[in-house]
C-alpha positions as CSV (number, residue, x, y, z in Angstrom):
1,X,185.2,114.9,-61.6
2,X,183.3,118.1,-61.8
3,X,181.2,119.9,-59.1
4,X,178.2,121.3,-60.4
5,X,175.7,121.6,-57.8
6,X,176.0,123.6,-54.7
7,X,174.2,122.5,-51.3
8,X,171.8,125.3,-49.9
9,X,169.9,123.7,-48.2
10,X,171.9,122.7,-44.7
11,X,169.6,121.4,-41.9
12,X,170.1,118.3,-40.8
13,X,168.0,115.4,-42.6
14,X,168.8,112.4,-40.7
15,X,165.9,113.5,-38.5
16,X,163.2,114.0,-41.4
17,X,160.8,111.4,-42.5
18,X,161.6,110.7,-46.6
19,X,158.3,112.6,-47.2
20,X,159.9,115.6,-45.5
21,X,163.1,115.0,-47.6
22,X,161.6,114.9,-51.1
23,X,159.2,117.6,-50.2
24,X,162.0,120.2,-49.4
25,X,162.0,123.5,-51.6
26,X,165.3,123.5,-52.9
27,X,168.0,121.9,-52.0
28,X,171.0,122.9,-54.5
29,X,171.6,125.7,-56.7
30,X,173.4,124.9,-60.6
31,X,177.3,126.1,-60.4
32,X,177.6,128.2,-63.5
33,X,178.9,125.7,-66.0
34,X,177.0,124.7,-69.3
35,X,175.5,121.1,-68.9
36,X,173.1,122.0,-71.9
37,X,172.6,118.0,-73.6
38,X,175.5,116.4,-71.3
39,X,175.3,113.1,-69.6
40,X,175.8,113.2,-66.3
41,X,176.4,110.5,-63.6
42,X,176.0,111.3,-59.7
43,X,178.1,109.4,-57.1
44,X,176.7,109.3,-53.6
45,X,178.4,107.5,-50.8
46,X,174.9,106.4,-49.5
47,X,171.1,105.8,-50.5
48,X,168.7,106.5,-47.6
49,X,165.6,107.8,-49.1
50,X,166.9,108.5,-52.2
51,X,166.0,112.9,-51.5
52,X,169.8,114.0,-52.2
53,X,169.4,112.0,-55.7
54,X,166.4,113.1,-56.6
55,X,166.8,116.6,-55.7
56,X,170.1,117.1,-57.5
57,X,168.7,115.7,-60.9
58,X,166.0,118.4,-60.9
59,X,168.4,120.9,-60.6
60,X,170.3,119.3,-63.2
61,X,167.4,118.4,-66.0
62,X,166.1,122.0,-65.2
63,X,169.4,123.4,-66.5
64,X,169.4,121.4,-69.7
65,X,171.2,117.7,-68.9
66,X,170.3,115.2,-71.3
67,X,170.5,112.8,-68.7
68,X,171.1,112.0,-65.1
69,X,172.3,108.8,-63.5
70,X,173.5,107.9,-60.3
71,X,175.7,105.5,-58.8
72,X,175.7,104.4,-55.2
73,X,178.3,103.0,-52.6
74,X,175.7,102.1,-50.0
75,X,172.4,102.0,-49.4
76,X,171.0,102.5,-45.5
């Protein structure tokens, strides 16, 4: 397993409404490895709104991924 993606965005979210979630600014920043036409799957230990997903494949697309998948222990 490799860490690409670094939280900067720290406030608590279990007190935002999924519209304030999705509509954050930015929530991670790109670790400086090349993901230029990899495949990449995300593992999340559980779905609420689906914001942490979502956020962390735009960063990831943005930087060149082919594609972005996700897989999911739990969903809330």
């Amino acid at each position: 397993m490799t860490e690409l993606l670094q939280r900067i965005h720290s406030e608590k979210q279990s007190k935002k409404s999924r519209f304030d979630r999705i509509h954050l600014h930015q929530v991670f920043q790109p670790l400086n490895l090349n993901i230029e036409n990899k495949k990449i799957i995300l593992i999340d230990d559980i779905y609420t709104t689906g914001s942490t997903l979502y956020h962390a494949a735009k960063v990831l697309k943005a930087g060149g991924a082919a594609s972005v998948c996700s897989f999911t222990l739990a969903r809330g």
